[in-house]
SEFIZA-3560 file (N, C-alpha, C; in Angstrom, 3 decimals):
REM SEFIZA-3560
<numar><xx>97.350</xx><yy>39.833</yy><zz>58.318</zz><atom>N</atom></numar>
<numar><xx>96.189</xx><yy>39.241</yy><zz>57.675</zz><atom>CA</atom></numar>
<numar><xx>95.092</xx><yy>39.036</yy><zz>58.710</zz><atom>C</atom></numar>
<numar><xx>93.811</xx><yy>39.209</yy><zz>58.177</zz><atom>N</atom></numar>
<numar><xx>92.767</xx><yy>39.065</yy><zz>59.024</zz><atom>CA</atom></numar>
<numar><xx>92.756</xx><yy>37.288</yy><zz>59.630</zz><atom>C</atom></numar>
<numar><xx>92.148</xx><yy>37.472</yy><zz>60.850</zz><atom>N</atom></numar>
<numar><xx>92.033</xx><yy>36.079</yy><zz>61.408</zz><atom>CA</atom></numar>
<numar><xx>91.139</xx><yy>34.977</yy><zz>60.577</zz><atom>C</atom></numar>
<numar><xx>90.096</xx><yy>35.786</yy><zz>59.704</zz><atom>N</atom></numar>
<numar><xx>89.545</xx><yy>34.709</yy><zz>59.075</zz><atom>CA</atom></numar>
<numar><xx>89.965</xx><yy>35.002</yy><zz>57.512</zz><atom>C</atom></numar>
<numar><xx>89.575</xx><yy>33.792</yy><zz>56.840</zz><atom>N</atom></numar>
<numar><xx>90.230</xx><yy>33.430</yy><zz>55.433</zz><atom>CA</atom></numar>
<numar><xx>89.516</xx><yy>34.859</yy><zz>53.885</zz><atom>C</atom></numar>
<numar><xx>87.927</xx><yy>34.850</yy><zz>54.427</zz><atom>N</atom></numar>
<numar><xx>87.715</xx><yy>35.685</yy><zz>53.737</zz><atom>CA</atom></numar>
<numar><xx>86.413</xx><yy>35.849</yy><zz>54.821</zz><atom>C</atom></numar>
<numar><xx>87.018</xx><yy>37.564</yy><zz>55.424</zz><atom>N</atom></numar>
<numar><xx>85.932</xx><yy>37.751</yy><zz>56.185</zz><atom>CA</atom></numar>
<numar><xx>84.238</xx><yy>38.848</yy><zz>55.073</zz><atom>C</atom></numar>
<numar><xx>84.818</xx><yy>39.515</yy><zz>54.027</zz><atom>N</atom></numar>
<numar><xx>83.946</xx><yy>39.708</yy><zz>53.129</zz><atom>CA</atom></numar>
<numar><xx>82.334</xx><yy>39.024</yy><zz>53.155</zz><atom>C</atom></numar>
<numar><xx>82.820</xx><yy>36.991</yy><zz>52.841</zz><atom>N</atom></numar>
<numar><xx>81.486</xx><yy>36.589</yy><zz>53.033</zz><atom>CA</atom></numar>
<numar><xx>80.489</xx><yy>36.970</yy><zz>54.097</zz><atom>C</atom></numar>
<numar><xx>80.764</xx><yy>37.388</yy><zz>54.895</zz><atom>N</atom></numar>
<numar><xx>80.156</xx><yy>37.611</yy><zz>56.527</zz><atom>CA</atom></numar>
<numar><xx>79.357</xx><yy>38.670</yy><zz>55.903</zz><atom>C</atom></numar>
<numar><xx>79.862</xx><yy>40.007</yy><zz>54.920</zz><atom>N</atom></numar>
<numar><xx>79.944</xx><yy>40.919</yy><zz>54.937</zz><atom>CA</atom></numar>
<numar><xx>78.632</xx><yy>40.665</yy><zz>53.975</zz><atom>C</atom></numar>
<numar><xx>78.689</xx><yy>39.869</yy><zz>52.698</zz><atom>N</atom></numar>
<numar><xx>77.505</xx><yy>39.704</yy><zz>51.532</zz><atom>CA</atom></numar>
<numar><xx>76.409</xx><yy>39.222</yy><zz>51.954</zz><atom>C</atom></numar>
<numar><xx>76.450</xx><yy>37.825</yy><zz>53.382</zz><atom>N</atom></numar>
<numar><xx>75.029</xx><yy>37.772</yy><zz>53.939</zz><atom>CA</atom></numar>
<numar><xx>74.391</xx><yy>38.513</yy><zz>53.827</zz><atom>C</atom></numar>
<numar><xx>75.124</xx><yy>40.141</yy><zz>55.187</zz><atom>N</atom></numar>
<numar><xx>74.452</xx><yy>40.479</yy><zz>55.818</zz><atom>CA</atom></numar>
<numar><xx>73.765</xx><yy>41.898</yy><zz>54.743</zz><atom>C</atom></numar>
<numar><xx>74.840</xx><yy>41.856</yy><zz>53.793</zz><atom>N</atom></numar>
<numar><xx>74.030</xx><yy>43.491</yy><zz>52.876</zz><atom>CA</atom></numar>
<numar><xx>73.185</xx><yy>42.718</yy><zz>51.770</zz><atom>C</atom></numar>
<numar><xx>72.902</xx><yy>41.778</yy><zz>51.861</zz><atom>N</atom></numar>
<numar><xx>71.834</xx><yy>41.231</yy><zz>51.020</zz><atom>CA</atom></numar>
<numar><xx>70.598</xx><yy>41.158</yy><zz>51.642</zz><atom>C</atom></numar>
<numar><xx>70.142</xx><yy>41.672</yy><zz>53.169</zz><atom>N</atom></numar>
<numar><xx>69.209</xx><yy>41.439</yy><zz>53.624</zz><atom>CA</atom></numar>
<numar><xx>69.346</xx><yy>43.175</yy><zz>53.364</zz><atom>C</atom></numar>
<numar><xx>70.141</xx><yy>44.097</yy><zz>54.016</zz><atom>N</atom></numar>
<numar><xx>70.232</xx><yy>45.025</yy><zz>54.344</zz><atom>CA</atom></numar>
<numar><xx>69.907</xx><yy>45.837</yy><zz>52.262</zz><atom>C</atom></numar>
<numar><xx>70.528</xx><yy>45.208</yy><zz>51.875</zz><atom>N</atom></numar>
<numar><xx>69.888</xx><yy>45.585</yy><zz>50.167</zz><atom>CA</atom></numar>
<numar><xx>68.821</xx><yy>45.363</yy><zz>49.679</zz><atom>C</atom></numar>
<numar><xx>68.006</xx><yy>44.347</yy><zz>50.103</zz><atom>N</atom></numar>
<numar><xx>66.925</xx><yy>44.232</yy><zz>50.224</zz><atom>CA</atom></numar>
<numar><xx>65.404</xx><yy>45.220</yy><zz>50.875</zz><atom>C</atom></numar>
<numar><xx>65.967</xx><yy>45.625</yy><zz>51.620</zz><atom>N</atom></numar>
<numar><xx>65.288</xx><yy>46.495</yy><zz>52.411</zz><atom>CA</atom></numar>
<numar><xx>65.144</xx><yy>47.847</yy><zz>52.329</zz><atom>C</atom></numar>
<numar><xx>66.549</xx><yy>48.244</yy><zz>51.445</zz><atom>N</atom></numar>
<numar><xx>66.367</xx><yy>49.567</yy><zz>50.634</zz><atom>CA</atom></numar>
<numar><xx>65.765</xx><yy>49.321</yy><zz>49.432</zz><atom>C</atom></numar>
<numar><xx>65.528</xx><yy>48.267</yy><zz>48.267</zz><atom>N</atom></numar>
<numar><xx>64.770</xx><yy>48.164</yy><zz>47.389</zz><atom>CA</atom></numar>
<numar><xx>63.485</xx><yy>48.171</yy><zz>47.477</zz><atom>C</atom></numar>
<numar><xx>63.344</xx><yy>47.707</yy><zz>48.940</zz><atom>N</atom></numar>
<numar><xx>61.417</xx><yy>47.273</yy><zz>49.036</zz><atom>CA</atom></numar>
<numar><xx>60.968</xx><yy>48.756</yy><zz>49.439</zz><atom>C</atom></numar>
<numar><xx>62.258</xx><yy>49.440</yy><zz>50.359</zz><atom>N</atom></numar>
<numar><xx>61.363</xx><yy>50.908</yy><zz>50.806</zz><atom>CA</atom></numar>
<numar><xx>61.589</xx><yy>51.824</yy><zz>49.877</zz><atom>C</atom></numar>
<numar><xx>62.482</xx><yy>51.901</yy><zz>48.665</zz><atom>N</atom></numar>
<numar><xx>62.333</xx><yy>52.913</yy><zz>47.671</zz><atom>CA</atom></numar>
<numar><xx>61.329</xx><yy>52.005</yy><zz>46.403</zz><atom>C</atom></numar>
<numar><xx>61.068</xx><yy>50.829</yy><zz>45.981</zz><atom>N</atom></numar>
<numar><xx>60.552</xx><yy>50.552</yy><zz>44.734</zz><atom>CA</atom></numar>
<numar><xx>59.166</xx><yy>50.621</yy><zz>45.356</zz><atom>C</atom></numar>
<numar><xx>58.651</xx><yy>49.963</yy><zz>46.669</zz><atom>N</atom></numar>
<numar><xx>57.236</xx><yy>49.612</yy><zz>46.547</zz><atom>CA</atom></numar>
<numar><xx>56.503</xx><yy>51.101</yy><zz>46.540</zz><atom>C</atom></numar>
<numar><xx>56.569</xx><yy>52.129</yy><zz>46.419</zz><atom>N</atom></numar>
<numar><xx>55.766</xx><yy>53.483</yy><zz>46.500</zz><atom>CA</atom></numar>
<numar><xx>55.470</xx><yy>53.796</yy><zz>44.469</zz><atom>C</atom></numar>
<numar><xx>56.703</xx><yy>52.966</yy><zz>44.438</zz><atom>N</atom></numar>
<numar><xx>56.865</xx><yy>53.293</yy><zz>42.305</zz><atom>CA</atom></numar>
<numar><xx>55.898</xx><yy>52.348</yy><zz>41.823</zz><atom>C</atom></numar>
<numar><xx>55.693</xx><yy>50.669</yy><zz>42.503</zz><atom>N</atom></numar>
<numar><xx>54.977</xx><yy>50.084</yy><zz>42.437</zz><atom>CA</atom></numar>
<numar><xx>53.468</xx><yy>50.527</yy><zz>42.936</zz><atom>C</atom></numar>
<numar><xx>53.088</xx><yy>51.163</yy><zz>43.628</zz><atom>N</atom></numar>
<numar><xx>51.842</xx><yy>51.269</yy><zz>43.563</zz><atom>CA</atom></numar>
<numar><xx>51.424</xx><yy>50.411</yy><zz>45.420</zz><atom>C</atom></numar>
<numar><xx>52.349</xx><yy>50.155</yy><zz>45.436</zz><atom>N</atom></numar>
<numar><xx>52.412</xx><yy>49.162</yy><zz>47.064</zz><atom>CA</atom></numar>
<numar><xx>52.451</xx><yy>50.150</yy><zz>48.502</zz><atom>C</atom></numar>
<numar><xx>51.923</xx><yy>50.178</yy><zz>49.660</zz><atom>N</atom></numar>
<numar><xx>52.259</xx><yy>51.108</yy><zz>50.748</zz><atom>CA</atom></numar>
<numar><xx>53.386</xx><yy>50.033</yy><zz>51.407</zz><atom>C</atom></numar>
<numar><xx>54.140</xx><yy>51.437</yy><zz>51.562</zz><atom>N</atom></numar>
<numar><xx>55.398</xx><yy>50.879</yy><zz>52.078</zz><atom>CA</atom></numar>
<numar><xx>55.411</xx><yy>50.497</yy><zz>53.931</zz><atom>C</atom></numar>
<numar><xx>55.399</xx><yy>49.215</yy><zz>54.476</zz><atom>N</atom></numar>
<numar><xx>55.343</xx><yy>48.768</yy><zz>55.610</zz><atom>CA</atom></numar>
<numar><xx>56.820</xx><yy>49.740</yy><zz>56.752</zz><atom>C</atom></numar>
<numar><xx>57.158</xx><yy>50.398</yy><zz>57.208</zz><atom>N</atom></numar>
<numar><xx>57.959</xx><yy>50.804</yy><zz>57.898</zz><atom>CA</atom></numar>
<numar><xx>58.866</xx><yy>49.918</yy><zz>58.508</zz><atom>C</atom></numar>
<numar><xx>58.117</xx><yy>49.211</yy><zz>59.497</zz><atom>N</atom></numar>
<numar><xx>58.254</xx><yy>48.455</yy><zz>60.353</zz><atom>CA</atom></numar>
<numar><xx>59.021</xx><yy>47.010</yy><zz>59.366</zz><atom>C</atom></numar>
<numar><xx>58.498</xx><yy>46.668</yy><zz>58.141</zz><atom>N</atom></numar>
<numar><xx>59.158</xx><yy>45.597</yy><zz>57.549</zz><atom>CA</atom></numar>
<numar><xx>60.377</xx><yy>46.029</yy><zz>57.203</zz><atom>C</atom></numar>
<numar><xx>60.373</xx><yy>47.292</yy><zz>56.779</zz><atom>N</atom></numar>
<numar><xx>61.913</xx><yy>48.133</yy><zz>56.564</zz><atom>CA</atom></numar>
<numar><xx>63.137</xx><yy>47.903</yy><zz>57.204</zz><atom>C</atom></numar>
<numar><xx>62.462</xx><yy>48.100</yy><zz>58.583</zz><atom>N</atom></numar>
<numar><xx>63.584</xx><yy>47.859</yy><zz>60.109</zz><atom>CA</atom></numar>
<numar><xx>63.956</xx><yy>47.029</yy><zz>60.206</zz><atom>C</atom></numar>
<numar><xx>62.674</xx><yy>45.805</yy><zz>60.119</zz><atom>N</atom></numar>
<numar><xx>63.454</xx><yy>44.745</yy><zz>60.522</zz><atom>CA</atom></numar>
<numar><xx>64.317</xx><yy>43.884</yy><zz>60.024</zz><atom>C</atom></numar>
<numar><xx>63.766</xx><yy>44.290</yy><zz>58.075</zz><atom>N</atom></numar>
<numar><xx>65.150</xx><yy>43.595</yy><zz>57.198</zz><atom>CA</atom></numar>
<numar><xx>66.361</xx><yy>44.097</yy><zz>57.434</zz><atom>C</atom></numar>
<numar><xx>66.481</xx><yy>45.531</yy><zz>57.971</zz><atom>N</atom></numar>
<numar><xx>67.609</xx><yy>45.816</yy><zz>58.261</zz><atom>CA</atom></numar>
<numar><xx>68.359</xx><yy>45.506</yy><zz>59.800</zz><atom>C</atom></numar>
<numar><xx>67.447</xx><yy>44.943</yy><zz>60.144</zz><atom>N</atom></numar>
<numar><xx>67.620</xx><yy>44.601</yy><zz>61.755</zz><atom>CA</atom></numar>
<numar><xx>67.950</xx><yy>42.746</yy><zz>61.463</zz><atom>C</atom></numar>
<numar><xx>67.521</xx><yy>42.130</yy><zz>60.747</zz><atom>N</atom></numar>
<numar><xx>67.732</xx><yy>40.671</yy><zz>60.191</zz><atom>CA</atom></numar>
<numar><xx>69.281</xx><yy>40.968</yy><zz>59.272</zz><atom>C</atom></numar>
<numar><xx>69.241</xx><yy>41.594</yy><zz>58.215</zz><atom>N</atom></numar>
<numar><xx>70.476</xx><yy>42.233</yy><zz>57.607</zz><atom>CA</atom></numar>
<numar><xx>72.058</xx><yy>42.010</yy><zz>58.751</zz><atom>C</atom></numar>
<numar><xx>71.785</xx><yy>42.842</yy><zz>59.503</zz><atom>N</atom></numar>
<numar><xx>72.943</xx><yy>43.304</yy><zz>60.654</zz><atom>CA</atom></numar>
<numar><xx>73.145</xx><yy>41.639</yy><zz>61.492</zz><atom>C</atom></numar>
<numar><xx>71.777</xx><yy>41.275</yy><zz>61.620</zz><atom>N</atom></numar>
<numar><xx>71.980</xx><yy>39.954</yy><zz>62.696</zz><atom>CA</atom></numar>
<numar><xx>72.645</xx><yy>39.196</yy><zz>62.081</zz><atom>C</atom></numar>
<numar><xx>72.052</xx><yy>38.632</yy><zz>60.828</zz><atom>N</atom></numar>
<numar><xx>72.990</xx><yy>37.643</yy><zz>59.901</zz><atom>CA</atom></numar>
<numar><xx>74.220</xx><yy>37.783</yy><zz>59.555</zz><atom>C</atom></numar>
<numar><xx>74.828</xx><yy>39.213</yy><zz>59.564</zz><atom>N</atom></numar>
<numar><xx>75.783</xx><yy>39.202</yy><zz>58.419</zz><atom>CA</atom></numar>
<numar><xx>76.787</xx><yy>39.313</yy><zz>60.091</zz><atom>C</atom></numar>
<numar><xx>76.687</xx><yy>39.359</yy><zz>61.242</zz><atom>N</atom></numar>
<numar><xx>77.200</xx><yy>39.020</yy><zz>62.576</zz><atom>CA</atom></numar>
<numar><xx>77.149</xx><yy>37.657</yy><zz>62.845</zz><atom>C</atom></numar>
<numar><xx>76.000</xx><yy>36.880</yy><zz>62.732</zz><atom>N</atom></numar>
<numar><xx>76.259</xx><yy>35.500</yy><zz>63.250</zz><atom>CA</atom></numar>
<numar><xx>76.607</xx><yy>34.584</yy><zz>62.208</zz><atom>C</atom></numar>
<numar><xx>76.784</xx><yy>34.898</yy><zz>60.591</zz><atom>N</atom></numar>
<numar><xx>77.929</xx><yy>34.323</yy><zz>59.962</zz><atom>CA</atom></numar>
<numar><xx>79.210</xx><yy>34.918</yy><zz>60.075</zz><atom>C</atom></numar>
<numar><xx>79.491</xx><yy>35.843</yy><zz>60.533</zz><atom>N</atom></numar>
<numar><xx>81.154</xx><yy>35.784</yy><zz>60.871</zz><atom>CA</atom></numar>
<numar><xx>81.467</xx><yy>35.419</yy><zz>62.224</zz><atom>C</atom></numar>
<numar><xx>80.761</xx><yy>35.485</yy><zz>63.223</zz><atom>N</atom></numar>
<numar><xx>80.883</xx><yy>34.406</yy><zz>63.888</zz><atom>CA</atom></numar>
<numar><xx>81.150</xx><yy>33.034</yy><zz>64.020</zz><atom>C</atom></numar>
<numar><xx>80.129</xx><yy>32.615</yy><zz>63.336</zz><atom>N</atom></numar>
<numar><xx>80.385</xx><yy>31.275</yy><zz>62.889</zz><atom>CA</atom></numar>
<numar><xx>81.365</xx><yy>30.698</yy><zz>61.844</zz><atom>C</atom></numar>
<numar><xx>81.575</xx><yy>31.506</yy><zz>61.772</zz><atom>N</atom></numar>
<numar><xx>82.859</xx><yy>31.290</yy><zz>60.388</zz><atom>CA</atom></numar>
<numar><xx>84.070</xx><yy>31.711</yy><zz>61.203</zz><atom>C</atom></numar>
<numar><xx>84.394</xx><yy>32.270</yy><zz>62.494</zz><atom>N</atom></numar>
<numar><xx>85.332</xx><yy>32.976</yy><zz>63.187</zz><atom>CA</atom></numar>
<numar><xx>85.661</xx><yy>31.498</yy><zz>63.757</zz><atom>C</atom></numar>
<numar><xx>84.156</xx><yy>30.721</yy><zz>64.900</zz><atom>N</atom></numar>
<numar><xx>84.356</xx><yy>29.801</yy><zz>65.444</zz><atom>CA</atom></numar>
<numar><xx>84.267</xx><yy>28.249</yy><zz>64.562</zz><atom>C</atom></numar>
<numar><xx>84.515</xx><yy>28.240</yy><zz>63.519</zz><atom>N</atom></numar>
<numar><xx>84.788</xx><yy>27.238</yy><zz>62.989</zz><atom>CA</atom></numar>
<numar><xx>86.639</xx><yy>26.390</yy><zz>62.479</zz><atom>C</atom></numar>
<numar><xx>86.994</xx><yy>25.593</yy><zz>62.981</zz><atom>N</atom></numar>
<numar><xx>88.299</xx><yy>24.771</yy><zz>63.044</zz><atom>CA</atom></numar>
<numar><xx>88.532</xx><yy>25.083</yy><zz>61.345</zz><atom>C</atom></numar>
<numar><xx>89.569</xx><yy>25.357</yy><zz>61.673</zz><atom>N</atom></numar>
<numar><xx>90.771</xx><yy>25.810</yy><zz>60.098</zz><atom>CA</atom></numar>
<numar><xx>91.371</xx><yy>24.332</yy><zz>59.780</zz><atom>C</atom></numar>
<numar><xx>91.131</xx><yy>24.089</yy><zz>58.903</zz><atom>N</atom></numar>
<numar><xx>91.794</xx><yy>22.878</yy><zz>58.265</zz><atom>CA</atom></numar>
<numar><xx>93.046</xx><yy>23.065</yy><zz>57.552</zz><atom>C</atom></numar>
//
């Protein structure tokens, strides 16, 4: 068994930023919006960070 209880959550942070960021760079061109590049990256660059420093933090947190 994995060391943490449900490492998954770690996993939904981080593709909710990372899902995010494929919706804004495929919908905003359908919308009528110019698509920022650079905002692209970095949700996916925020995506990856988060969904790492909650399993971290969930790694280093005392098991009751």
């Amino acid at each position: 068994m994995h060391s943490l209880r449900h490492p998954r959550n770690a996993l939904i942070v981080g593709a909710a930023f990372v899902v995010t960021a494929i919706l804004y760079g495929a919908l905003a061109p359908v919308f009528g919006y110019n698509v920022e590049l650079a905002g692209v990256t970095m949700l996916f660059a925020l995506g990856i960070a988060m969904g790492l420093m909650a399993y971290i933090l969930i790694a280093g947190s005392p098991r009751d």
